[in-house]
MARBA-3410 file (N, C-alpha, C, O; in Angstrom, 1 decimal):
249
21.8,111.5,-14.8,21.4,112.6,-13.9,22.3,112.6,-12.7,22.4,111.7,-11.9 ~ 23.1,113.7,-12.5,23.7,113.5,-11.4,23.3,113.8,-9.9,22.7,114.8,-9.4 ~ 24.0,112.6,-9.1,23.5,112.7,-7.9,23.3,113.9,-6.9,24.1,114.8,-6.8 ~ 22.2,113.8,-6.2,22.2,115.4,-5.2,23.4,114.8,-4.4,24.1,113.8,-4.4 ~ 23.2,116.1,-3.7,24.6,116.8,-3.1,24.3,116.4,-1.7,23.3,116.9,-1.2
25.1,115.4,-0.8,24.5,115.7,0.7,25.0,116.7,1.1,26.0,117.3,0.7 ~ 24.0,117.2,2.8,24.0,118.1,3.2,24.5,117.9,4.4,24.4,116.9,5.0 ~ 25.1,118.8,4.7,25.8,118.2,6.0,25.1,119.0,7.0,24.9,120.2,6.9 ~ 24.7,118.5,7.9,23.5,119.2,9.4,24.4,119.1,10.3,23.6,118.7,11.2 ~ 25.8,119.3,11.0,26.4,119.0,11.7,26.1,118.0,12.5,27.1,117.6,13.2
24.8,117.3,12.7,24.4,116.1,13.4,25.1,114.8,12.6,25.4,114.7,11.4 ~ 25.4,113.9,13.7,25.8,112.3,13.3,24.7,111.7,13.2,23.7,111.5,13.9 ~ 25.1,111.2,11.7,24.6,110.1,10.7,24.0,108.9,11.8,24.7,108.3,12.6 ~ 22.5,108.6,11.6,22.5,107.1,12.6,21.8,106.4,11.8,20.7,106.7,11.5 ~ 22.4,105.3,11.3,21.7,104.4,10.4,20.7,103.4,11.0,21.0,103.1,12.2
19.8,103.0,10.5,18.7,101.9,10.5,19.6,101.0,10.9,20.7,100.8,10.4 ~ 18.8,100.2,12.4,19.4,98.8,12.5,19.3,97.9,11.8,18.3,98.1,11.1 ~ 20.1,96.7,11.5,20.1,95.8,10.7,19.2,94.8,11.3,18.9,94.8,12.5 ~ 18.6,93.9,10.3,18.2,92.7,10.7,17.3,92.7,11.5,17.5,92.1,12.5 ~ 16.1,93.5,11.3,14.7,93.4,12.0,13.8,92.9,11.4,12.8,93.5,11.3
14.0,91.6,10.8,12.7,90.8,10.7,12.7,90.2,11.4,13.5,90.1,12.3 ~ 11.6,89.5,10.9,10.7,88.6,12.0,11.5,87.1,12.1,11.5,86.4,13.1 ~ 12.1,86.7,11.0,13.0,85.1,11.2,14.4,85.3,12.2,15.4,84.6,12.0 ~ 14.3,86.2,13.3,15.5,86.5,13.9,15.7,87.8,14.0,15.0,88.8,13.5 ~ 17.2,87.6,15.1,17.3,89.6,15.2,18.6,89.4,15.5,19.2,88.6,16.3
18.9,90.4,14.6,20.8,90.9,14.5,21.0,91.7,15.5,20.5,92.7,15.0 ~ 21.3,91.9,16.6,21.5,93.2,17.5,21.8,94.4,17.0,23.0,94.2,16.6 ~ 21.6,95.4,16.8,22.2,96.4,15.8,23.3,97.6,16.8,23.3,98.0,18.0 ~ 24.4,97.6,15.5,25.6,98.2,16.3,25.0,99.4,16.7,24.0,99.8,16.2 ~ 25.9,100.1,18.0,25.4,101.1,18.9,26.4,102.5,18.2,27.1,102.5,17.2
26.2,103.5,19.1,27.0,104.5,18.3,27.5,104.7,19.5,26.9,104.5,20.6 ~ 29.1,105.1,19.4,29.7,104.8,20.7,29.1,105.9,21.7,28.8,107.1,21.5 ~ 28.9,105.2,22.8,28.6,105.9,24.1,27.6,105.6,24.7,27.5,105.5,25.9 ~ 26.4,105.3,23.7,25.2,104.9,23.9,24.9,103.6,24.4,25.9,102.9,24.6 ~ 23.9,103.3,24.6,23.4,101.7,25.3,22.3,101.6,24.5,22.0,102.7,24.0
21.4,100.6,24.0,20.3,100.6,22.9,19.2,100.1,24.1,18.1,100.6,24.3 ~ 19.9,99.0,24.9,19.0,98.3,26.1,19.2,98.5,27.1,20.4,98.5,27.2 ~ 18.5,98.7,28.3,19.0,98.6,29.8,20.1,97.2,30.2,20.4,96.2,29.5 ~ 20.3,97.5,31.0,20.6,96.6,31.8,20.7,96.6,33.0,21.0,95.7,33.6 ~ 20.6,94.1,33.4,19.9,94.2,34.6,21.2,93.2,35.8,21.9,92.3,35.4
21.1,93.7,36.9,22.6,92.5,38.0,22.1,91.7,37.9,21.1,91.7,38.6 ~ 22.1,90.5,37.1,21.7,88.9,36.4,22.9,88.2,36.6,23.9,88.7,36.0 ~ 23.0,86.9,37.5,23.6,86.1,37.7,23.7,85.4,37.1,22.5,85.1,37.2 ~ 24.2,84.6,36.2,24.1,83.2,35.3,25.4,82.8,34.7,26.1,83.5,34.0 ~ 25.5,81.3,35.1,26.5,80.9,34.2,26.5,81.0,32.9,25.4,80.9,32.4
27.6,81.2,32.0,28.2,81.7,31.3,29.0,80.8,30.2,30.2,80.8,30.3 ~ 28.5,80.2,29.6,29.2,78.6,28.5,29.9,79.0,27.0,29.4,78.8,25.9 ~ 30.4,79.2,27.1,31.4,79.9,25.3,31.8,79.1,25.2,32.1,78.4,26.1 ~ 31.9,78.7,23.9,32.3,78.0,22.8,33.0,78.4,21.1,32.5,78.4,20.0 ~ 34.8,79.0,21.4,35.2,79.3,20.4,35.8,78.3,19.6,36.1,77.2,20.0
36.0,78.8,18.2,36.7,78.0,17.4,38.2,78.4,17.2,38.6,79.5,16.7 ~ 39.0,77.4,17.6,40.3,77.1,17.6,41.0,76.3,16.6,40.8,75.1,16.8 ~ 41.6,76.5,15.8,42.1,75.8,15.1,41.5,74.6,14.6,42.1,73.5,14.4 ~ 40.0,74.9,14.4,39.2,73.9,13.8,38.7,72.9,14.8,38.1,71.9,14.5 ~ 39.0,73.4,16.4,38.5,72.2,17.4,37.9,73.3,18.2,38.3,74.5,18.4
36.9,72.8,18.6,35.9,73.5,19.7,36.1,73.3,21.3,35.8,72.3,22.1 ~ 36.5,74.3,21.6,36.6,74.4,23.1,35.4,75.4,24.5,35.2,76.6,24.7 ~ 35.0,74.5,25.1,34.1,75.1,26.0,34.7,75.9,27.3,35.4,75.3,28.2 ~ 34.5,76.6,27.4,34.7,77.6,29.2,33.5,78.0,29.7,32.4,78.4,29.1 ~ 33.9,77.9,31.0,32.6,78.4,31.7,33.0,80.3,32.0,34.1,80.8,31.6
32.0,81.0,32.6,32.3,81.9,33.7,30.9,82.7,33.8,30.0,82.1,33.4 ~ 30.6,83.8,34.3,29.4,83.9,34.7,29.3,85.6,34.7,30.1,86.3,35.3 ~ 28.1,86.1,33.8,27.7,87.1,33.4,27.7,87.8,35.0,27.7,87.1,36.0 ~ 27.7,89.3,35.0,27.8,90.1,35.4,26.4,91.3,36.1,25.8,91.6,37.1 ~ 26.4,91.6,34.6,24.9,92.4,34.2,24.6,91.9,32.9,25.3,91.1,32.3
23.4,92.5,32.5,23.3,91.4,31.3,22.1,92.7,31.0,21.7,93.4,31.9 ~ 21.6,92.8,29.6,20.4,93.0,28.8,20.5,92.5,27.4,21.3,91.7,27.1 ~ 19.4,93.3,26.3,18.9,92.3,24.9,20.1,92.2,24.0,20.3,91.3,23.1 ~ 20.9,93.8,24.4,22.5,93.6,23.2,23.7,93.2,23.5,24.8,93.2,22.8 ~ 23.3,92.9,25.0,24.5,91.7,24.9,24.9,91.8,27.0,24.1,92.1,27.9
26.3,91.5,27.0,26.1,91.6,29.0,27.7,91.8,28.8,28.5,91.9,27.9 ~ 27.8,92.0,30.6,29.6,92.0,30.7,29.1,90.5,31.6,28.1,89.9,31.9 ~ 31.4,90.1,31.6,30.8,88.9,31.9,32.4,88.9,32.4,33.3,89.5,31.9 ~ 32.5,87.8,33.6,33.9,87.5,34.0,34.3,86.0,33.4,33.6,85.0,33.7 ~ 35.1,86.0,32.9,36.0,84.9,32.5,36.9,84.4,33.2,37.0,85.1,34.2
37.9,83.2,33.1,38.9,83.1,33.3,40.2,83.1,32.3,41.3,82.9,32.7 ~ 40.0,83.4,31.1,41.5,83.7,30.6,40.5,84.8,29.5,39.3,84.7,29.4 ~ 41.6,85.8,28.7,41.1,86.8,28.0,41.1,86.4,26.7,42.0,85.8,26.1 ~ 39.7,86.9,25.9,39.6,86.6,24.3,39.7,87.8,23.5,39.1,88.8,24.0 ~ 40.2,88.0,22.4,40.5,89.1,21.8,39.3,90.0,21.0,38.4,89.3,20.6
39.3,90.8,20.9,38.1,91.4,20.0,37.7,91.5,19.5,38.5,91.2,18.6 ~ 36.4,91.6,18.8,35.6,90.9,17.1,35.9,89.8,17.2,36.2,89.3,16.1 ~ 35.9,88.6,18.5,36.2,87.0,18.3,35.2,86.6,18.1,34.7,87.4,18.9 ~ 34.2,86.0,17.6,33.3,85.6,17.2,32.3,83.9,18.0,32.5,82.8,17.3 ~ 31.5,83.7,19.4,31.6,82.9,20.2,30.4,82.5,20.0,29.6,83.1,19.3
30.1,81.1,20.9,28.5,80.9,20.7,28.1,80.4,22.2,28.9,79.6,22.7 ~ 26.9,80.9,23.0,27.1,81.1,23.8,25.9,80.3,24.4,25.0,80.2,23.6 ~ 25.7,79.9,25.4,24.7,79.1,26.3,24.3,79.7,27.8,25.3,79.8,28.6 ~ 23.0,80.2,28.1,23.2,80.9,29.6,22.4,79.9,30.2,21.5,79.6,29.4 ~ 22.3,79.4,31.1,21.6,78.4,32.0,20.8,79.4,32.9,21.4,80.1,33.7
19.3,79.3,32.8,18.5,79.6,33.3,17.6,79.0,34.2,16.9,78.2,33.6 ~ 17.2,79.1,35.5,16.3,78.3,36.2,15.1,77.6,35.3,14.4,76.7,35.9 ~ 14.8,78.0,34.2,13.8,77.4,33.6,14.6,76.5,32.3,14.0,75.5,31.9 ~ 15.5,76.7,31.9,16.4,76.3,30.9,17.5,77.2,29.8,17.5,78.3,30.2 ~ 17.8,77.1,29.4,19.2,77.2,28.7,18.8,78.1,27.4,17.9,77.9,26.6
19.7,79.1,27.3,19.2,79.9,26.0,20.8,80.0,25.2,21.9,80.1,25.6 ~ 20.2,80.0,24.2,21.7,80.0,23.3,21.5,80.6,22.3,20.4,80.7,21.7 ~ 22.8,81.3,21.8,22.8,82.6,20.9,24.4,82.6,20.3,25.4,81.9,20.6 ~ 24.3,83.7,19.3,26.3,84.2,19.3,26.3,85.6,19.8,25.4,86.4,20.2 ~ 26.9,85.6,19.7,28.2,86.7,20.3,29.0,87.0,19.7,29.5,86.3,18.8
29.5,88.4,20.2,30.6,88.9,19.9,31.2,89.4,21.0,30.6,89.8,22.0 ~ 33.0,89.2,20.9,33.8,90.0,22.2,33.9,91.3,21.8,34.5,91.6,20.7 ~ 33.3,92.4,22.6,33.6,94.0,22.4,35.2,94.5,23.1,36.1,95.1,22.5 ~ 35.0,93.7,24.8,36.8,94.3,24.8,36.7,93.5,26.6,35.9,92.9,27.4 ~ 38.0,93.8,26.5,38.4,92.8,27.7,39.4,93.8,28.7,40.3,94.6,28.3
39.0,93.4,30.1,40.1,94.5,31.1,39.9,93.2,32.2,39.0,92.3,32.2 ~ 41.4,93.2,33.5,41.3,92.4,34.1,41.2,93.8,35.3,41.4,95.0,35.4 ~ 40.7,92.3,36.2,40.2,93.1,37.7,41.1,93.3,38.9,40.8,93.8,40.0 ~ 42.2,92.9,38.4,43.3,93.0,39.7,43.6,92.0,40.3,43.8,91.1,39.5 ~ 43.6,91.5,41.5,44.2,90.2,42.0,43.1,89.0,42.1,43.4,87.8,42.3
41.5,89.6,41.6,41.0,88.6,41.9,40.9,87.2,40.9,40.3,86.2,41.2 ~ 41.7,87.4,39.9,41.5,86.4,39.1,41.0,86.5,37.7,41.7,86.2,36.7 ~ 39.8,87.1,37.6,39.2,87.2,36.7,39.3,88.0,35.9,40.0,89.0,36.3 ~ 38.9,88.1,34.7,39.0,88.9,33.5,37.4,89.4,32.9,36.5,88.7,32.3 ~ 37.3,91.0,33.3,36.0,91.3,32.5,35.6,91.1,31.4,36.6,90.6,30.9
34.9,91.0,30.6,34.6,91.0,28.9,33.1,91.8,28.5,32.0,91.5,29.0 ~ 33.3,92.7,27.6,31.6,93.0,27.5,31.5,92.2,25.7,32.4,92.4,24.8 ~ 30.3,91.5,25.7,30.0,91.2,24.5,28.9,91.2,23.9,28.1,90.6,24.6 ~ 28.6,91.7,22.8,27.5,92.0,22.1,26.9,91.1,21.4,27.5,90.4,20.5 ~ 25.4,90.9,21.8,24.6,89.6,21.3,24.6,89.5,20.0,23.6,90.2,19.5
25.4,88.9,19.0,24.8,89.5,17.1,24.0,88.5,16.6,24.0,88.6,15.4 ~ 23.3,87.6,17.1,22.1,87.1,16.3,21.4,85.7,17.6,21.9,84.6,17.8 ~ 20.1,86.3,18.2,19.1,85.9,18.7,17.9,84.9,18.1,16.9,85.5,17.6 ~ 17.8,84.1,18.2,16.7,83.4,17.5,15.3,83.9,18.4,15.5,84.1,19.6 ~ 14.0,84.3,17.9,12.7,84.9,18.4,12.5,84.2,19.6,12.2,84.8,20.5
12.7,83.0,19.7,12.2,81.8,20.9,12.8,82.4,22.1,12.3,82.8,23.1 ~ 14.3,82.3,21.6,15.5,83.0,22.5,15.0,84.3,23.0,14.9,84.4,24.3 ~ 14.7,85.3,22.2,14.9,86.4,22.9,13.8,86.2,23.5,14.2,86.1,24.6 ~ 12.5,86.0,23.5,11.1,86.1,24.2,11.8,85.5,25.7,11.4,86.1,26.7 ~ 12.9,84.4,25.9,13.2,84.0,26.9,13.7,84.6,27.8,13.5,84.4,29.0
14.9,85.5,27.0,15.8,87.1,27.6,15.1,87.7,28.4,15.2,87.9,29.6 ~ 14.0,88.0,27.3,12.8,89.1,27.6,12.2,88.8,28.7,12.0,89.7,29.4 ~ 11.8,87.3,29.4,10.9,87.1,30.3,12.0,86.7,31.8,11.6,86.4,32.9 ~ 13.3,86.7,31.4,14.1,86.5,32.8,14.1,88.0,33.1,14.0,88.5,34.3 ~ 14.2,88.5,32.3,14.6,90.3,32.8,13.8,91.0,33.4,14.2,92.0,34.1
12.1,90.5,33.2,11.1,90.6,33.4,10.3,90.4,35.1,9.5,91.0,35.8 ~ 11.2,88.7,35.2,10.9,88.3,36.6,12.7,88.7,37.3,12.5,89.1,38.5 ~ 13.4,88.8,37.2,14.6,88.5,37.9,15.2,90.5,37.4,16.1,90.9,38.1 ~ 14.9,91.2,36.7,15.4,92.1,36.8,15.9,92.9,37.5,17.0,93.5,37.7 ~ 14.4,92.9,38.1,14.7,94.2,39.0,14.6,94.0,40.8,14.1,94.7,41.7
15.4,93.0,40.8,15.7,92.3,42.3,17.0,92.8,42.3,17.9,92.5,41.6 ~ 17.0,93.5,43.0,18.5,94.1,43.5,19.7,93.1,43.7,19.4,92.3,44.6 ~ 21.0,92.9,43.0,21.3,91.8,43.0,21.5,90.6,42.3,22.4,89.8,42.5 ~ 20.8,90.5,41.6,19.7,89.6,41.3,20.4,88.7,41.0,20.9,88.9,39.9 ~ 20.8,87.3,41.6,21.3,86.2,42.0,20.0,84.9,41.9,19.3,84.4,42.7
20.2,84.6,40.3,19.1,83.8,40.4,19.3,82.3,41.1,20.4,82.0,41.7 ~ 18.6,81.8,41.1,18.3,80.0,42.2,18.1,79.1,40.9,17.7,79.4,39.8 ~ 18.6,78.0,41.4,18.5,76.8,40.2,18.0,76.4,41.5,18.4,76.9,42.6 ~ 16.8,75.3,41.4,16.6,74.3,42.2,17.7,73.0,42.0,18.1,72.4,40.9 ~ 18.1,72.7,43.3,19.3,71.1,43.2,19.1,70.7,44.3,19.1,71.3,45.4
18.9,69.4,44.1,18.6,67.9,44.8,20.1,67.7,44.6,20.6,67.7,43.4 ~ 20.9,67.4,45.8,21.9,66.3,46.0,22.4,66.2,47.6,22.4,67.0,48.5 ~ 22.8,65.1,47.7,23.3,64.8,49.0,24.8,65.7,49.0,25.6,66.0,48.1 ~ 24.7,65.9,50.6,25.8,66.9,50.7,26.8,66.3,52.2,26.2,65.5,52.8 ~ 28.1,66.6,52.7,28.6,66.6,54.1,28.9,67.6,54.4,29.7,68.2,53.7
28.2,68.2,55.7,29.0,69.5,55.9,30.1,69.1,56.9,30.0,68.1,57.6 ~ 31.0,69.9,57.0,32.3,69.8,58.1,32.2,71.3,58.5,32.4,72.2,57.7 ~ 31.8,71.4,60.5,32.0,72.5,60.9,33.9,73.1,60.8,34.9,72.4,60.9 ~ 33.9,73.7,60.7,35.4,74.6,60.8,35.6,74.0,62.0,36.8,73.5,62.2 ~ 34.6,73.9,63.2,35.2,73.8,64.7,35.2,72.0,64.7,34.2,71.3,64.6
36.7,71.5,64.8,37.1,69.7,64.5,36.0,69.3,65.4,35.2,68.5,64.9 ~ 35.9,69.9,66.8,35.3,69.4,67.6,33.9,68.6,67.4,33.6,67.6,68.0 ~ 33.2,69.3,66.4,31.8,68.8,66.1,31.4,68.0,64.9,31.9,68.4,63.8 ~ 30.8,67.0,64.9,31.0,66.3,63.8,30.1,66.4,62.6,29.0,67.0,62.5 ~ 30.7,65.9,61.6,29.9,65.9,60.2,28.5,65.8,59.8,28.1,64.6,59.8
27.6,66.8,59.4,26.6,66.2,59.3,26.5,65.8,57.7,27.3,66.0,56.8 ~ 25.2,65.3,57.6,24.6,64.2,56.3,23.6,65.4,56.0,23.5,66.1,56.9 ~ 23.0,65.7,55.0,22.2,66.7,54.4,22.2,66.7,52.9,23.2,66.2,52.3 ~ 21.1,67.3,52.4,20.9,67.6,51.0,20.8,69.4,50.3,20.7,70.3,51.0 ~ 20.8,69.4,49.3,21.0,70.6,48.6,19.3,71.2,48.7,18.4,70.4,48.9
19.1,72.6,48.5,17.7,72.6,48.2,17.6,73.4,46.9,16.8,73.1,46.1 ~ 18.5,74.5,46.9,18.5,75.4,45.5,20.2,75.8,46.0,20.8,75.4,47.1 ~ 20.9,76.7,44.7,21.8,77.3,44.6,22.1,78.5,43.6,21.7,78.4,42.5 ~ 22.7,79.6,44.0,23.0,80.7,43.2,24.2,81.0,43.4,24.5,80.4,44.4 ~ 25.1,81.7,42.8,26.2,82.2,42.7,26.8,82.5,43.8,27.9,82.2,44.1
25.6,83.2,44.8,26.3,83.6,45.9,26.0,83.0,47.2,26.1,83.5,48.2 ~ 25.3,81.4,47.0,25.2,80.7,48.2,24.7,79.6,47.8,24.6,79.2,46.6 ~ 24.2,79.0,49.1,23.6,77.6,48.8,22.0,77.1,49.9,22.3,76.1,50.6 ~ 21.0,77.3,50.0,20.1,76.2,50.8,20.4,75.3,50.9,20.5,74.6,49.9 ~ 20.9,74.8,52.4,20.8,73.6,53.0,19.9,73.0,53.5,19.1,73.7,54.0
19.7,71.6,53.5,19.1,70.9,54.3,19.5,69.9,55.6,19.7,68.7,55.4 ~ 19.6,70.4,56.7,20.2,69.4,57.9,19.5,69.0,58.7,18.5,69.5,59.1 ~ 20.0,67.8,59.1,19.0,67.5,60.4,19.3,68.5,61.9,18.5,68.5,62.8 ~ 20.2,69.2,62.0,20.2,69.8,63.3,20.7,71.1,62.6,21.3,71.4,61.6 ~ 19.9,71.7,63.9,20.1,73.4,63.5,21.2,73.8,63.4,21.5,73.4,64.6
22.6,74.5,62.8,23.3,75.3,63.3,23.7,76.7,62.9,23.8,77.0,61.7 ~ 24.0,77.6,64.2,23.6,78.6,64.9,24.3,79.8,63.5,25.2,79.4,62.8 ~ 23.8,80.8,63.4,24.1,81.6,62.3,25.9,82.5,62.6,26.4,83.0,63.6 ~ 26.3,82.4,61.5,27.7,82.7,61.9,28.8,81.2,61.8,30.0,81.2,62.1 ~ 28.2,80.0,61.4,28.9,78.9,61.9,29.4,78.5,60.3,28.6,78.2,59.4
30.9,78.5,60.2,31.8,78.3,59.0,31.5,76.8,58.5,31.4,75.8,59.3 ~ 31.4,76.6,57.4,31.0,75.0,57.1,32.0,75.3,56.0,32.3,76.3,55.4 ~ 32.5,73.9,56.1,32.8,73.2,54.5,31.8,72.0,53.9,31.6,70.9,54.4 ~ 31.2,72.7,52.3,30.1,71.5,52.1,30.4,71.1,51.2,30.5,71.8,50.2 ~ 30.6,69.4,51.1,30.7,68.6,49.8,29.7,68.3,49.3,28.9,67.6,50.0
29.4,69.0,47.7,28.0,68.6,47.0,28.6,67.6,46.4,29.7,67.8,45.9 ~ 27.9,66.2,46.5,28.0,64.9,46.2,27.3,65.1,44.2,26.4,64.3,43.8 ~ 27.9,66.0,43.3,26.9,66.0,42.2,27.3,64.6,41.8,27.8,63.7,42.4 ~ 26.8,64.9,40.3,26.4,63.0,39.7,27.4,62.8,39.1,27.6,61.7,38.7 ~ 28.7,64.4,38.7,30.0,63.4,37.6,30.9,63.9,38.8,31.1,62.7,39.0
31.4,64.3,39.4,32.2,64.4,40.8,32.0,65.6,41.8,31.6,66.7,41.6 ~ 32.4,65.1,43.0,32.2,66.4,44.1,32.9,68.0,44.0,33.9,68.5,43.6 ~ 31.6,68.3,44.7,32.6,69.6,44.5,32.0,70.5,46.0,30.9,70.8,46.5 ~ 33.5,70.9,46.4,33.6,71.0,47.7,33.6,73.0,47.9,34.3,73.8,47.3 ~ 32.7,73.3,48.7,32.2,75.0,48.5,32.8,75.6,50.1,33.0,74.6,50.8
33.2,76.8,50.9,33.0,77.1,51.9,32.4,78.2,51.9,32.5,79.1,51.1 ~ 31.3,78.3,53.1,30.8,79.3,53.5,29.9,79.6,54.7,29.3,78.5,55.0 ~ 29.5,80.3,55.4,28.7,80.4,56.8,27.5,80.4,56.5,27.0,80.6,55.4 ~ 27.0,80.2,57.6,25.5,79.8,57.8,24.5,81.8,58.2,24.6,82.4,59.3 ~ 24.0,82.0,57.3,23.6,83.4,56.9,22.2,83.6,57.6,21.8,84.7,58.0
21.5,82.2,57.8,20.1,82.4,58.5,20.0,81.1,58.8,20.5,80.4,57.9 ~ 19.4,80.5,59.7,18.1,79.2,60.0,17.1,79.0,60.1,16.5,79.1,61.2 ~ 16.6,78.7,59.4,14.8,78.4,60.8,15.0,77.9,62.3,15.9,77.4,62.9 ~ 13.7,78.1,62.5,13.4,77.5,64.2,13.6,76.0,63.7,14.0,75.6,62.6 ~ 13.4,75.5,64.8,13.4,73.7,64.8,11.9,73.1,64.6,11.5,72.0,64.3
11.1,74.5,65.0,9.7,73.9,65.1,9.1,73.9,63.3,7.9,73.7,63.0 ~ 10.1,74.2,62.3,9.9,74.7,61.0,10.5,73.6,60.5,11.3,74.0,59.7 ~ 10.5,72.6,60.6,11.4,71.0,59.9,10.2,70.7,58.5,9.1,70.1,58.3 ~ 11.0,71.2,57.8,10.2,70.0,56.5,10.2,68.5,56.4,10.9,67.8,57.1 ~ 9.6,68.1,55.7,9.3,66.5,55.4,10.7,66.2,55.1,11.6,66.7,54.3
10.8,64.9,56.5,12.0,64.5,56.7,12.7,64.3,58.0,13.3,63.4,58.4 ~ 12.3,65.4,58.5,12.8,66.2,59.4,13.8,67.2,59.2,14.3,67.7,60.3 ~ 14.2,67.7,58.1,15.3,68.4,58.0,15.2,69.8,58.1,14.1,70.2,58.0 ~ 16.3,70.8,58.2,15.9,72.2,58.7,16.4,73.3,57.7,17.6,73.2,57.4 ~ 15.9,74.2,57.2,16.5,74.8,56.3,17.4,75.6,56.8,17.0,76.1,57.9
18.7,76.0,56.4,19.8,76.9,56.3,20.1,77.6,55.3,19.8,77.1,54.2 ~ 20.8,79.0,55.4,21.0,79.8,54.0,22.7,79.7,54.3,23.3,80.0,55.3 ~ 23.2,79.3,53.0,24.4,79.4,53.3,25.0,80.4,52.4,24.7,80.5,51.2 ~ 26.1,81.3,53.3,26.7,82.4,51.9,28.0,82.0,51.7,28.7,81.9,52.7 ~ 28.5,81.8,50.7,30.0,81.4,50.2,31.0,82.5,50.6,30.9,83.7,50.4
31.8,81.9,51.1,32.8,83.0,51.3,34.1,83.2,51.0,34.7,84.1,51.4 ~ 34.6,81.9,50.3,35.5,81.6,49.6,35.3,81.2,47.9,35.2,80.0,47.7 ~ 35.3,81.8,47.1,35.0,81.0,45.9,35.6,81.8,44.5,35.0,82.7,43.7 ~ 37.0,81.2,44.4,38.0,81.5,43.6,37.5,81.4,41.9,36.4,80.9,41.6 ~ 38.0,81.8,41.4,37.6,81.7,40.0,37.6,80.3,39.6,36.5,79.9,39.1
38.8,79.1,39.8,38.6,78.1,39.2,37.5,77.2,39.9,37.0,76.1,39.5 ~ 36.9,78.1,41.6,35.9,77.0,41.7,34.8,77.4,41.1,34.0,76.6,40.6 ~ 34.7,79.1,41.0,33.3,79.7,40.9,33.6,78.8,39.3,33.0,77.8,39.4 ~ 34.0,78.8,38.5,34.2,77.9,37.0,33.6,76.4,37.2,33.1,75.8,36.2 ~ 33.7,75.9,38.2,33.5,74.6,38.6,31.7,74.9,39.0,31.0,74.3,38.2
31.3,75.3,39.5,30.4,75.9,40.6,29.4,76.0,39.2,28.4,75.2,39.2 ~ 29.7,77.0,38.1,29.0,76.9,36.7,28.8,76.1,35.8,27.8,76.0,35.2 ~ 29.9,75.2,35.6,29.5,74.1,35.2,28.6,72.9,35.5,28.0,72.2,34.7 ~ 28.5,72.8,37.0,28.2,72.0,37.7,26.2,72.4,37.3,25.4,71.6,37.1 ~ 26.2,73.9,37.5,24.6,74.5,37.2,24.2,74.9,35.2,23.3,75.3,34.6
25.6,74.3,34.7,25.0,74.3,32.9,24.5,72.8,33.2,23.7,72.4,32.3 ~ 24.6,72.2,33.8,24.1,70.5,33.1,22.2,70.8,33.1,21.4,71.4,33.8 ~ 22.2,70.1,32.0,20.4,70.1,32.1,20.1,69.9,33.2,20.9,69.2,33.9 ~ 18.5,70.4,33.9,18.0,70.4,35.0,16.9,69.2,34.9,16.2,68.9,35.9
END
């Protein structure tokens, strides 16, 4: 019997996504122009893992925007297209991992970094429910610069030699700063350099002091909270800065 004849409707052909059962989900390819998922300004480090000549190599760098088919993401050196990656995002609650794919890569100009958008191609259900539920709390925060809680002893060094070092601890950290803990207030606008004392070596951040509390607001301890905003943070530290926030919590 010979086959019918297709018809042509001048409309483009859109095929059924792949891979919608229930043991997992294939992301299904887009038709160019389109977006399948929103997307949300999601901060998070960023852990790839390609295969190299049969040895496995990890880089950090840190997503961009992000939704369910995948995110953009700054790197530090460029991977080629259709590379095939496996990926880890560190989450204030824990770590989600998936593959990927690289869609395409453009660099940003003097800052260092190299854009990438990549497309999620296979989600485990556990995983995505987890996607699902950061996008859910952290989405739609303008920004949205998530916080890891971190415990570590810190030195800050005012910019001004004159004043001396204080002793303090970490309280949380995101991309674009840090909670301090000090024993004495200092005044908003005041340049610090702070060594986080982590557990496999220091790593040393600059940035001003963005807010304080009163003195009459001292948590247990006596210590006073500070918001600190970074204002130096080059690619190989912001790389540094991410690894430091993939270690288990």
């Amino acid at each position: 019997m010979p086959t019918p004849e297709k018809r042509s409707t001048g409309r483009r052909q859109v095929h059924s996504p792949p891979g919608t059962g229930r043991e997992g989900r294939d992301v299904p390819r887009l038709i160019k122009g389109q977006r399948r998922f929103p997307r949300y300004a999601i901060r998070l480090p960023f852990l790839h893992t390609t295969e190299s000549s049969g040895t496995d190599r990890a880089e950090m760098g840190w997503t961009r925007n992000m939704g369910e088919g995948g995110a953009c993401v700054e790197l530090t050196e460029s991977l080629r297209p259709q590379r095939p990656i496996r990926v880890r995002l560190q989450t204030a609650k824990g770590a989600i991992e998936l593959q990927a794919s690289v869609v395409w890569s453009k660099r940003t100009g003097s800052s260092g970094s190299i854009l990438h958008g990549v497309a999620f191609t296979q989600v485990a259900p556990q995983q995505l429910e987890c996607l699902r539920e950061l996008f859910h709390v952290e989405g739609f925060v303008r920004h949205a610069g998530v916080r890891w809680p971190l415990d570590f002893p810190i030195t800050c060094r005012p910019k001004d030699i004159t004043k001396p070092s204080l002793q303090g601890r970490t309280g949380d950290i995101s991309r674009g700063g840090l909670l301090l803990l000090l024993p004495e207030a200092q005044p908003v606008g005041t340049k610090l350099e702070v060594t986080i004392q982590a557990s496999k070596e220091p790593l040393t951040v600059v940035g001003e002091v963005a807010w304080v509390e009163e003195s009459g607001g001292r948590i247990s301890g006596g210590l006073i909270r500070h918001g600190l905003r970074f204002t130096s943070l080059g690619p190989s530290l912001s790389a540094a800065l991410g690894l430091l926030l993939a270690e288990p919590l």
